[in-house]
C-alpha positions, -999 to +999 in steps of 0.1 A: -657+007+093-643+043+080-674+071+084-666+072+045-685+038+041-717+045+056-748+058+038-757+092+044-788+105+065-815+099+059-805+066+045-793+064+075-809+070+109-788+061+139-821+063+162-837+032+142-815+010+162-828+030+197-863+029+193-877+002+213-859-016+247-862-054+229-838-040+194-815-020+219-811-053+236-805-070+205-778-050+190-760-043+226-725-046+217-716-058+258-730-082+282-733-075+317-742-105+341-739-113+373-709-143+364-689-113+359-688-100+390-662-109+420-678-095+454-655-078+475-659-087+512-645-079+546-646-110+574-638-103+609-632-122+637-662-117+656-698-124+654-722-112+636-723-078+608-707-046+617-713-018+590-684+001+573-694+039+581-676+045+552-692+026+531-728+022+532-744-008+527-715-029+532-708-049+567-676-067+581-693-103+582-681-127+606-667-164+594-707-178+599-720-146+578-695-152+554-708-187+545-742-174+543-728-146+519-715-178+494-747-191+494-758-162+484-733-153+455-742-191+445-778-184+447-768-146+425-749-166+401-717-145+417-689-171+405-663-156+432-656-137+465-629-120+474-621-116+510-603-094+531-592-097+568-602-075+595-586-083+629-581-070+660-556-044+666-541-053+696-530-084+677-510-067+650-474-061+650-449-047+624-445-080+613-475-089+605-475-127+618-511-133+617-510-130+582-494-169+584-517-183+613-533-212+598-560-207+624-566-169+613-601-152+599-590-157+565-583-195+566-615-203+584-636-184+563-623-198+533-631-229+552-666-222+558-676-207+527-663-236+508-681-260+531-711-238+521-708-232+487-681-251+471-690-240+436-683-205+443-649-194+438-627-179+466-598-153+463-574-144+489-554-115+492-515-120+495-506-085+515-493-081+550-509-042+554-543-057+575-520-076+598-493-048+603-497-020+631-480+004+607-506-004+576-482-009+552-479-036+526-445-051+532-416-052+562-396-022+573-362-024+574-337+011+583-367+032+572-376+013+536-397-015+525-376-046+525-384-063+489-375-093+494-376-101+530-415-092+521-417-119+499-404-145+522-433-136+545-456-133+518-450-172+504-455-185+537-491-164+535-502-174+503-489-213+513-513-213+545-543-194+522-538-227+499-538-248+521-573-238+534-585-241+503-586-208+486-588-210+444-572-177+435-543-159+453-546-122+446-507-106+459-515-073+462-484-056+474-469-049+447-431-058+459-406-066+426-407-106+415-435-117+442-455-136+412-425-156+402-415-165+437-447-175+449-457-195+417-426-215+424-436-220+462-473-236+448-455-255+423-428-267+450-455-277+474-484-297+450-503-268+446-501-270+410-536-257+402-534-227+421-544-195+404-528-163+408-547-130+399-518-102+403-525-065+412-504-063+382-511-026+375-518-011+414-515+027+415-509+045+450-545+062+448-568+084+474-595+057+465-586+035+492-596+053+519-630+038+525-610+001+528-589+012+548-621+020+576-631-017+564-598-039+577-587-013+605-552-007+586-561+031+599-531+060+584-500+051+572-475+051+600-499+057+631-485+031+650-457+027+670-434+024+639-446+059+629-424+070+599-425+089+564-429+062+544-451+060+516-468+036+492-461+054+462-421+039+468-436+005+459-474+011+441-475+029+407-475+064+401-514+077+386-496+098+356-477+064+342-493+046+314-462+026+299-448+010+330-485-008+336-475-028+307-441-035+318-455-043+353-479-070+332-456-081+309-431-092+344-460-107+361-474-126+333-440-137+324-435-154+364-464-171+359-500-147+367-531-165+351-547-135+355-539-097+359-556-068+375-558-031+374-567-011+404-583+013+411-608+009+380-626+037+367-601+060+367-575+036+350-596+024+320-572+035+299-546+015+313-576-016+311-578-009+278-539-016+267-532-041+290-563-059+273-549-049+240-515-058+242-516-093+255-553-106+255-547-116+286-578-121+316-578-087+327-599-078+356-604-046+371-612-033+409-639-010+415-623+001+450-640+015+478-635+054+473-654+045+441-681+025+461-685+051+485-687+082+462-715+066+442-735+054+469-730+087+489-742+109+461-773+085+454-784+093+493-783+126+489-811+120+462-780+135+437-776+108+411-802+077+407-772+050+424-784+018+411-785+037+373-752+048+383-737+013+393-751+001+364-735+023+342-700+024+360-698-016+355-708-015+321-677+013+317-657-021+326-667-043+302-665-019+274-625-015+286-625-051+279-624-064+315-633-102+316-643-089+352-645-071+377-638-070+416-667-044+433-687-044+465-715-035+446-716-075+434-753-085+452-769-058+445-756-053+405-765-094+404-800-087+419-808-065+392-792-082+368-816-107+379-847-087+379 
């Protein structure tokens, strides 16, 4: 409505419409609930719950804690979890084979939690950096990321996270044409249903710190493969706007059902087009460096943390997301709840 159109004060008071929690309520132009939320979630291969130091409030759970945590989002009204591996480091190799070990964390915590809770949805993540000793997302080859000798490895992840029974695969490494190939894997192999959530939009961001402390991927080339490569040769650059759409537009085209832009509060913009330009399921991750900043300020008595949760989801859904991927995903539902 042009400013032109509406009746001058005091005709018009824009505090009528404040005045009282119910009419706030009633005119609330977004929704928040807790079937909007995806909770982020670390499994590890031992027993039990091991904090994050990093990230307060949020544990590595074991495969048996794990299926307790889907009954829990079930219980929430959480419709999905996300997990993420955490395995031992003396297992890891530049390779990263154990991302394809049918026997690994991830496959039997997907089986578990869908023994649980088979209403809740589970999402894999289709990236070899947990699995590798030098924490990066695809294979090295003469000092580079081999593209497509990283998809090759990838399909035969994604095929063994199926296979145990995962809903959505979530390829987060951001190599060229990974959507298309792997889509044509599933379709190859009767997994015709599959969804596929792309990191469509993933920048090369300080925000990930904090995760990295969560799966044990520790600094970029600490291993024994120590070298100067960097993620920003194959994740997005934070000053680019216009390639996020073409990144989209490829991924949507090889066959995403659903795209995602991470980090998230510092990328609404970039939420906002994508959502504009091809009303598409656009979801959003609220990544660990933003976890850990609002939590960390809200124990030093700084901000009010469960106001500013709150509010930082909310920022989401006004960008449009149809979701969004955050460890804060119990404790927003609890309150949602309330």
């Amino acid at each position: 409505m042009p400013h032109s159109a509406l009746a001058p004060y005091p005709a018009l008071r824009m505090r009528r419409l404040r005045q009282a929690p119910w009419v706030r309520a009633l005119v609330r132009e977004n929704r928040l609930g807790p079937s909007d939320l995806i909770w982020a979630m670390v499994v590890h291969e031992g027993e039990g719950r091991i904090p994050v130091q990093a990230m307060p409030g949020v544990d590595r759970l074991s495969v048996a804690e794990a299926a307790t945590a889907a009954r829990e989002a079930r219980a929430l009204g959480i419709p999905c979890i996300a997990i993420f591996p955490h395995i031992d480091g003396e297992t890891k190799d530049a390779e990263g084979s154990r991302a394809a070990d049918p026997d690994g964390v991830i496959s039997r915590a997907v089986r578990a939690m869908k023994d649980a809770a088979p209403e809740v949805g589970i999402m894999c993540d289709v990236a070899l950096d947990p699995f590798t000793t030098h924490g990066h997302d695809g294979l090295i080859r003469n000092g580079c990321i081999a593209n497509d000798e990283t998809i090759s490895r990838l399909i035969e992840q994604a095929l063994v996270q199926a296979e145990a029974g995962c809903d959505i695969l979530a390829p987060s490494d951001m190599m060229d044409g990974r959507v298309g190939a792997l889509r044509a894997a599933l379709e190859s192999t009767g997994h015709n249903d599959m969804m596929i959530m792309s990191y469509a939009a993933k920048y090369a961001s300080a925000f990930y710190g904090p995760y990295r402390e969560a799966i044990g991927s520790g600094k970029l080339g600490s291993g024994p493969e120590a070298n100067p490569i960097d993620k920003a040769t194959y994740q997005m650059d934070a000053f680019n706007s216009d390639e996020a759409l073409r990144e989209v537009a490829l991924d949507l085209s090889e066959g995403a059902d659903m795209v995602m832009v991470k980090p998230g509060l510092p990328y609404l913009d970039i939420v906002r087009r994508v959502v504009e330009t091809f009303a598409a399921p656009t979801f959003a991750f609220q990544v660990s460096g933003e976890y850990a900043m609002i939590t960390a300020a809200g124990a030093q008595g700084w901000i009010d943390q469960d106001r500013a949760m709150m509010e930082s989801l909310a920022a989401f859904k006004r960008a449009g997301c149809a979701g969004i991927i955050t460890y804060f995903a119990p404790m927003a539902a609890r309150k949602l709840g309330a």
